[in-house]
C-alpha positions as CSV (number, residue, x, y, z in Angstrom):
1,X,0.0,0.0,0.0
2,X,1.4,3.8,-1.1
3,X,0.5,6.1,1.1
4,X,-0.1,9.4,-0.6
5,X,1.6,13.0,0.6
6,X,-0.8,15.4,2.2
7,X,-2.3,17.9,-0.3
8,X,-0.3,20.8,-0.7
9,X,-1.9,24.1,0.3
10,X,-2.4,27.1,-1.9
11,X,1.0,28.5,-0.6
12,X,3.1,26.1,-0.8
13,X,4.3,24.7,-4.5
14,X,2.1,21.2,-5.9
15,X,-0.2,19.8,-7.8
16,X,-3.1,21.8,-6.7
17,X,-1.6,25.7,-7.3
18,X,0.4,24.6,-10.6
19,X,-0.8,25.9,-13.9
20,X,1.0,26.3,-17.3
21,X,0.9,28.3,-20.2
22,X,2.0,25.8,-22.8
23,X,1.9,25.7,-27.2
24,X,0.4,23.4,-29.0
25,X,2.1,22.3,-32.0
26,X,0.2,24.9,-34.2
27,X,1.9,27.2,-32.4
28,X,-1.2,28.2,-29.7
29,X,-0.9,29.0,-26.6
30,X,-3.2,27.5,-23.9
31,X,-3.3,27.8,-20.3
32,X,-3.6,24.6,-18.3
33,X,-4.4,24.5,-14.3
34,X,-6.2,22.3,-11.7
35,X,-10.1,21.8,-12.1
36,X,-11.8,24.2,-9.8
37,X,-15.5,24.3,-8.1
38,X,-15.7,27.9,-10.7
39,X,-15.4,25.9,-13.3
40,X,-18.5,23.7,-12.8
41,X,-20.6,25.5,-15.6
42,X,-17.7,25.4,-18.1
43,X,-17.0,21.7,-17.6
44,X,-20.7,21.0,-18.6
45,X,-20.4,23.2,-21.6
46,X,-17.3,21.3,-22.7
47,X,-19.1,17.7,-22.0
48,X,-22.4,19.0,-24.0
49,X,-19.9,20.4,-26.8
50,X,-18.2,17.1,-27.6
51,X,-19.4,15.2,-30.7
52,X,-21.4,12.3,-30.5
53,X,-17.9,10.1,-30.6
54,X,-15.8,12.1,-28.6
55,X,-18.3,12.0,-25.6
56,X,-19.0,7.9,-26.4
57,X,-15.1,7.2,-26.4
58,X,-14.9,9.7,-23.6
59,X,-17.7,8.1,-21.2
60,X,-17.7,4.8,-23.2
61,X,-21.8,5.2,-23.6
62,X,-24.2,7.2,-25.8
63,X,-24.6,10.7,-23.5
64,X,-26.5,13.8,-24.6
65,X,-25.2,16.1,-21.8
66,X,-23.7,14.9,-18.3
67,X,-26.6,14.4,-15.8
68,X,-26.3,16.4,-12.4
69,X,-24.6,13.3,-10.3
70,X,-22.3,12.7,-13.2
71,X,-21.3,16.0,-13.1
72,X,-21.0,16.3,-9.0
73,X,-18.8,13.0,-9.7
74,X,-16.7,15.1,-12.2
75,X,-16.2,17.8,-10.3
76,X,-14.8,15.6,-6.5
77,X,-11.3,16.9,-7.2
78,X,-9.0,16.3,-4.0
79,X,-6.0,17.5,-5.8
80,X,-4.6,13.9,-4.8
81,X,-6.8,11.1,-5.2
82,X,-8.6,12.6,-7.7
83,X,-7.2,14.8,-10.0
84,X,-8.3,16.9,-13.2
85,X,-6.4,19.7,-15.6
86,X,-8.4,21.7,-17.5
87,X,-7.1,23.7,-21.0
88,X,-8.9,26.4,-21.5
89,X,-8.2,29.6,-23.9
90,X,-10.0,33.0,-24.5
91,X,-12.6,32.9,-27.1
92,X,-14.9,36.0,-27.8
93,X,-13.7,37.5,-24.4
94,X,-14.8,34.5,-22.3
95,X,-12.7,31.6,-21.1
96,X,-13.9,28.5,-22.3
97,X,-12.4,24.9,-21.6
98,X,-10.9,23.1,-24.6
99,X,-9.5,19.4,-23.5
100,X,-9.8,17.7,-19.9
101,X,-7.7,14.9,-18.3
102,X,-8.4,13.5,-14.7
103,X,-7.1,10.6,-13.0
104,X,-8.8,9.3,-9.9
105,X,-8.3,6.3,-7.0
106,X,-9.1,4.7,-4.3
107,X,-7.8,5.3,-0.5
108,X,-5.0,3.3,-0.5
109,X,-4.4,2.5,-4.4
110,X,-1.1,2.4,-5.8
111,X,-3.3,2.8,-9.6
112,X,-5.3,5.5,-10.5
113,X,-7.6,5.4,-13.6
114,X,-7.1,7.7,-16.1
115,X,-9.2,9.3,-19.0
116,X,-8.3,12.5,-21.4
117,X,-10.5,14.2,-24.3
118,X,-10.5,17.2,-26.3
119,X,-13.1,19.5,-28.2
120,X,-13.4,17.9,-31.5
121,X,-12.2,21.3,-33.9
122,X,-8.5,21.4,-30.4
123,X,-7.9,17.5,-31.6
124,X,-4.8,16.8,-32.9
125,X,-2.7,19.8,-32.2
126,X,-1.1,18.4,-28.8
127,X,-3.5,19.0,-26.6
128,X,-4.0,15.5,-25.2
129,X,-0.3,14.7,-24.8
130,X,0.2,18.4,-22.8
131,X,-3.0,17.6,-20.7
132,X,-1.5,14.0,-20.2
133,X,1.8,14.8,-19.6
134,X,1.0,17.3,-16.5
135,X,-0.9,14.4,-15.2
136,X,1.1,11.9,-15.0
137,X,3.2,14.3,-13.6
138,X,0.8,14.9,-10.2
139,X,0.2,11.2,-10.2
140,X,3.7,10.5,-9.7
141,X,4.1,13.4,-7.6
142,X,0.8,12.2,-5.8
143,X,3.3,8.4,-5.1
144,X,1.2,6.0,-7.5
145,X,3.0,3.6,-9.2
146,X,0.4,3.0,-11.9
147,X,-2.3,4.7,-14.0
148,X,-4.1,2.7,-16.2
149,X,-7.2,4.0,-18.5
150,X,-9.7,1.5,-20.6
151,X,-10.3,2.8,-23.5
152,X,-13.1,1.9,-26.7
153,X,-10.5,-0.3,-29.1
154,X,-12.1,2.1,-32.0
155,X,-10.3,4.7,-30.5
156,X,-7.2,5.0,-33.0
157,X,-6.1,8.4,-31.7
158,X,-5.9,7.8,-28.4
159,X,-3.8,4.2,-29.2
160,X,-1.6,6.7,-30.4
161,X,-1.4,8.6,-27.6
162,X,-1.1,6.1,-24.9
163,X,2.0,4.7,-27.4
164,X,3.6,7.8,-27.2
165,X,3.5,8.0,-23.8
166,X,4.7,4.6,-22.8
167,X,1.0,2.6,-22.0
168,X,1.2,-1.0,-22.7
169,X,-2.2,-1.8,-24.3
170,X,-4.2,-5.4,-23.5
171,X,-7.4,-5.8,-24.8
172,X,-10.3,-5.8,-22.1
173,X,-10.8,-9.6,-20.9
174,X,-14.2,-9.0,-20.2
175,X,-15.0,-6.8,-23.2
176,X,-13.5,-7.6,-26.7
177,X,-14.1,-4.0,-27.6
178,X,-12.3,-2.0,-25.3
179,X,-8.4,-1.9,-24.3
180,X,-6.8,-1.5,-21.1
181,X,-3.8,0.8,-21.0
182,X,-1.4,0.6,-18.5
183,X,2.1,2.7,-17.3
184,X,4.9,2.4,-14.9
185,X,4.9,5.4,-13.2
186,X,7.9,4.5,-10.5
């Protein structure tokens, strides 16, 4: 059993007061930062924004918009066990969230579960791999050993991506059409 570092305050330097301003490869910049409570409204825009496949590979079932206990669930961040970085950028003078990736555990877990997506028209510039990248980063920071994501095996892009960032993949033994990604962390 790991046991996990207390959660840092907002004074002292950690997963829960770090935010980045990072480009994607088209040469945008986007700012990147811990989930917050303000950001409730904005998470359920992004959610209802996604395209019928990007919300079905996200959530792995047909959603229309995320109901209200899927959303409280969404929004549980502990900085620790439960983790989320949003991107978000300026669009008509409002900041609006662009790609989300979250990782969450139980007490006691040295895994966490992972999951990443990204407004359809943000996909393929980067995004994911920045928004994955800081994560992993807080998960190791956070002392798991492991994060692991299952995935729909349709999911081409995101094979990709887990690739690219070291996942071994195994197809689902209890579901033919999903994979199970798994890295190293330690």
């Amino acid at each position: 059993m790991t046991t996990l570092p207390h959660t840092a305050s907002t004074h002292e330097p950690g997963v829960r007061t770090r935010h980045w301003v990072d480009p994607l490869n088209d040469g945008t910049h986007i700012l990147i930062r811990p989930l917050e409570a303000k950001d409730r409204d904005r998470e359920f825009a992004f959610i209802s924004g996604l395209s019928p496949e990007s919300r079905h590979f996200r959530f792995l079932s047909t959603i229309k918009e995320p109901s209200e206990p899927l959303m409280n669930q969404l929004m549980d961040v502990d900085y620790r066990l439960r983790m989320a970085y949003v991107a978000l950028t300026m669009e008509g003078g409002q900041l609006i969230e662009i790609g989300v990736a979250r990782y969450a555990a139980a007490p006691g877990d040295s895994q966490c579960e992972s999951a990443v997506v990204v407004a359809d028209r943000w996909q393929r510039k980067g995004l994911a791999r920045r928004l994955m990248q800081h994560l992993i980063d807080a998960a190791k920071i956070n002392g798991f050993e492991y994060m692991m994501s299952m995935d729909s095996s349709a999911n081409t892009h995101m094979h990709q991506l887990a690739e690219d960032l070291g996942f071994e993949c195994q197809t689902d033994p209890l579901d033919a059409t999903q994979v199970v990604y798994r890295l190293k962390l330690t």
